[in-house]
C-alpha positions in Angstrom: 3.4 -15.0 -3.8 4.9 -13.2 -0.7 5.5 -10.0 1.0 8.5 -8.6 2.3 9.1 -6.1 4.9 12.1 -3.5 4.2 13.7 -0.3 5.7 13.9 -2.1 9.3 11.4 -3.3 12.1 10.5 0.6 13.8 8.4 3.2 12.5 9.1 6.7 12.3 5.2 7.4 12.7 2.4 6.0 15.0 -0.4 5.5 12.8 -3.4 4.3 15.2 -4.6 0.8 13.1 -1.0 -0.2 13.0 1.0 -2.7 15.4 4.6 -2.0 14.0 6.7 -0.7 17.2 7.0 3.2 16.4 10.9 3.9 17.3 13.1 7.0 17.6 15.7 7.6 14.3 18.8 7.5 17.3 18.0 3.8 18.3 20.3 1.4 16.4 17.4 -0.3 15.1 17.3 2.0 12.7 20.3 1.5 11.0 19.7 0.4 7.0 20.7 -2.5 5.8 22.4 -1.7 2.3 22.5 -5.9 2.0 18.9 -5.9 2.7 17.7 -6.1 -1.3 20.3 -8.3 -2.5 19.0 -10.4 0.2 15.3 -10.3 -0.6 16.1 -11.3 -3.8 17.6 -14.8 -3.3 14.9 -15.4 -0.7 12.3 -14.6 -3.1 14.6 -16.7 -6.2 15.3 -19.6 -3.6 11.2 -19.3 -2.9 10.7 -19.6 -6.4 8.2 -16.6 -6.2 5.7 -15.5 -9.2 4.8 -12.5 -7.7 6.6 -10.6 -4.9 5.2 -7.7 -3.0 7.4 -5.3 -1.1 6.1 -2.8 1.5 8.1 -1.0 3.8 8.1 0.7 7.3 7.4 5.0 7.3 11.1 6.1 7.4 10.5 9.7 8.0 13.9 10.2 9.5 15.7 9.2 5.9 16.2 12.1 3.4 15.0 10.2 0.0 11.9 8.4 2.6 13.7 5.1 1.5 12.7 5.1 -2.1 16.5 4.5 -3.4 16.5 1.6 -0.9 13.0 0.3 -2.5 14.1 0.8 -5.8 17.2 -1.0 -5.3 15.1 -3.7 -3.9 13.0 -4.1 -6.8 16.2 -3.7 -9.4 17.9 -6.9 -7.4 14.4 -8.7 -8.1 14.3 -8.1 -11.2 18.3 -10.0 -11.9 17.6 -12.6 -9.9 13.8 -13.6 -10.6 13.4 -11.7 -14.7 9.8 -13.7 -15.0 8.4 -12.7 -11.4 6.0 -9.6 -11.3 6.8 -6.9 -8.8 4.6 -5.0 -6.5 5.4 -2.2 -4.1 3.4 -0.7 -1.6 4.9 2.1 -0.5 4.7 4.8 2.1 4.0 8.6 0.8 7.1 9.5 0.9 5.8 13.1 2.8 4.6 13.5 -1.0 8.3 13.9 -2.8 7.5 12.8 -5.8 11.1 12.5 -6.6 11.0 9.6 -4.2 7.9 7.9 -5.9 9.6 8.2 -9.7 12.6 7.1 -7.9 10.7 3.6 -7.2 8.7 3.8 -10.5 11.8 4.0 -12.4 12.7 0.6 -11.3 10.0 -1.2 -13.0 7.8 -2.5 -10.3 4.3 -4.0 -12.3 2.3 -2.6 -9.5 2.0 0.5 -7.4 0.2 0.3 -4.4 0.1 3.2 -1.7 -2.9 3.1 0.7 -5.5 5.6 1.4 -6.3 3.3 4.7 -9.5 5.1 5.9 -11.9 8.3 4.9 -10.9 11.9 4.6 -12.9 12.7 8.6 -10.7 10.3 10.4 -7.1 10.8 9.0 -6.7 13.2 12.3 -7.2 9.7 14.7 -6.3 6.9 12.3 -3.5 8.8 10.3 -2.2 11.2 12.2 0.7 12.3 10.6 -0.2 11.9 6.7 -2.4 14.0 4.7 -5.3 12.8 2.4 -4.6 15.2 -0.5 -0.7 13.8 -0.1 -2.1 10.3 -0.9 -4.1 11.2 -3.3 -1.2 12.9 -5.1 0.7 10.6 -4.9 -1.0 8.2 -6.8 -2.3 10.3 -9.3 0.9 11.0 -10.2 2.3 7.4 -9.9 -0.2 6.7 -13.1 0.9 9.7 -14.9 4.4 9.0 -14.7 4.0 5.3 -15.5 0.7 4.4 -16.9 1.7 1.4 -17.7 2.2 0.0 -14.2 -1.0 -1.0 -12.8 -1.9 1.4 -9.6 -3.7 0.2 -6.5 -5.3 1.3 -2.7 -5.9 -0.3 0.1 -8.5 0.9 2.8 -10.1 -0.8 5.8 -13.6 0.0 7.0 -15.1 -0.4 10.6 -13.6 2.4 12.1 -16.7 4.8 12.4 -16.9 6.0 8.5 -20.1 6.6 7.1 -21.5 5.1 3.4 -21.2 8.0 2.1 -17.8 8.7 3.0 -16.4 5.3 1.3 -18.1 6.2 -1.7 -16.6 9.5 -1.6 -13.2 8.0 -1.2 -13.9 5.5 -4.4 -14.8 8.4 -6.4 -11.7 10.2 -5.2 -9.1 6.9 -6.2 -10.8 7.5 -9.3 -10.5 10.5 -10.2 -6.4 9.9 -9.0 -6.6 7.3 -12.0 -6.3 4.2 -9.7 -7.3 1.3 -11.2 -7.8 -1.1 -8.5 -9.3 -1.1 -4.8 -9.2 -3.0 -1.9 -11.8 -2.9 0.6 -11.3 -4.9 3.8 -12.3 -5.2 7.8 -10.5 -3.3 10.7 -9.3 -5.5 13.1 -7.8 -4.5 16.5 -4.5 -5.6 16.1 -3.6 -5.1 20.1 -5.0 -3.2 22.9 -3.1 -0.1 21.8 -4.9 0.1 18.8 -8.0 1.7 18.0 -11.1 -0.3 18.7 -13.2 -1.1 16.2 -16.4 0.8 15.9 -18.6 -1.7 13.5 -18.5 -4.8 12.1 -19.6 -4.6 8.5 -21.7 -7.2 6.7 -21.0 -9.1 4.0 -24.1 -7.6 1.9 -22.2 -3.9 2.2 -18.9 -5.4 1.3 -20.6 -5.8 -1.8 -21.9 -2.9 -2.3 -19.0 -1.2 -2.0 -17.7 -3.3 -4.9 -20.5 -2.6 -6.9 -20.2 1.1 -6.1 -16.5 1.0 -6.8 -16.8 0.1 -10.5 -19.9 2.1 -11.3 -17.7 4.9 -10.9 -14.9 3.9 -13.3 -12.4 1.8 -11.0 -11.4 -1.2 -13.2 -11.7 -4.0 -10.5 -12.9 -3.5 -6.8 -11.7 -6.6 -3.6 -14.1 -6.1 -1.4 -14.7 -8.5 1.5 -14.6 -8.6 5.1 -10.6 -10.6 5.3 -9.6 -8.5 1.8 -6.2 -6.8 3.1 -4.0 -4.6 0.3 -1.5 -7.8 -0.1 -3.3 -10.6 0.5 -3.5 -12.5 -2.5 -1.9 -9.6 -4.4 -0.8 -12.1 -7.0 -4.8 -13.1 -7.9 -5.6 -9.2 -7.0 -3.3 -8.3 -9.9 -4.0 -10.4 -12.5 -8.0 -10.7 -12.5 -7.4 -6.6 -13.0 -4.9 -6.9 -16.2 -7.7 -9.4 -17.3 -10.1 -7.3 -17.0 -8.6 -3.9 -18.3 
């Protein structure tokens, strides 16, 4: 398995967990590669991938979010690797849903878009998405394709309470997510925010436990759990266990 990284190297938002360089749309850096998934796709045929996961820069500054350049992306992967499965994990899109059927309608297996933290402390970790927005959008991911298995990532340690996690858990299901992925915040630079606790193994666990008492179908939970890491095992132990 591997994980590819499309719609360029800058960010159109400055989300505070996140080391990606946040850029301005007029820098050249920002220009889109319309080679880009053609490429991806022979790296990840001449990688003899199983299971490819493609996540992407915010491009706030592009009228479809990117999503025709996603979809495109997965389309190429599916010619040049037919067995491989496909995840995405997408931005929100600023919550067109035109853009998420867009990418849906490409056949990706798995649709990942992460929550990243608790409702309280989207104002300081993501400051320019919405809760609700995230939550829509993967409810409406499952409606549209309830075949393709849905997914969300968040990362705990940054000053959320018990309670809120589980609040969030009941939330993803109620959105029909299927699986989520709990995981430690690390300070990825001094920019970043700091963390505020390091959580023990013991509550990882009960946050799994938690998870699927409330309907999820499989919980990662686990202080090094991140929303692609082993995506490929991630996936599979939750079609197993549907």
């Amino acid at each position: 398995a591997a994980t590819f990284m499309i719609l360029g190297n800058l960010c159109t938002r400055g989300c505070g967990f996140c080391s990606v360089p946040k850029g301005s749309p007029s820098k050249k850096e920002f220009f889109l590669d319309p080679a880009e998934p053609q490429q991806v796709a022979e790296m990840a045929a001449e990688l003899k991938l199983r299971y490819v996961v493609i996540t992407s820069v915010n491009r706030d500054d592009l009228e479809d979010g990117g999503s025709h350049h996603f979809a495109k992306t997965v389309q190429c992967l599916r010619k040049a690797l037919p067995q491989a499965r496909v995840e995405v994990l997408t931005p929100d899109f600023c919550g067109d849903l035109d853009a998420v059927a867009r990418v849906l309608d490409a056949g990706p297996d798995v649709f990942n878009h992460n929550m990243e933290t608790v409702k309280r402390l989207y104002r300081r970790v993501r400051p320019q998405a919405n809760y609700e927005q995230s939550l829509r959008v993967l409810r409406f991911a499952k409606r549209y394709r309830p075949d393709a298995l849905t997914k969300s990532g968040l990362m705990v340690g940054l000053g959320e309470s018990l309670e809120e996690v589980q609040e969030l858990l009941r939330d993803l299901h109620g959105a029909n997510v299927d699986v989520a992925t709990i995981g430690q915040y690390l300070q990825p630079t001094r920019r970043n925010l700091r963390v505020a606790e390091f959580i023990a193994p013991s509550q990882f666990g009960a946050y799994r436990e938690y998870g699927l008492s409330v309907g999820l179908k499989n919980v990662f939970s686990g202080p090094f759990v991140r929303s692609s890491y082993m995506a490929d095992h991630v996936s599979e132990t939750a079609r197993l266990d549907a």
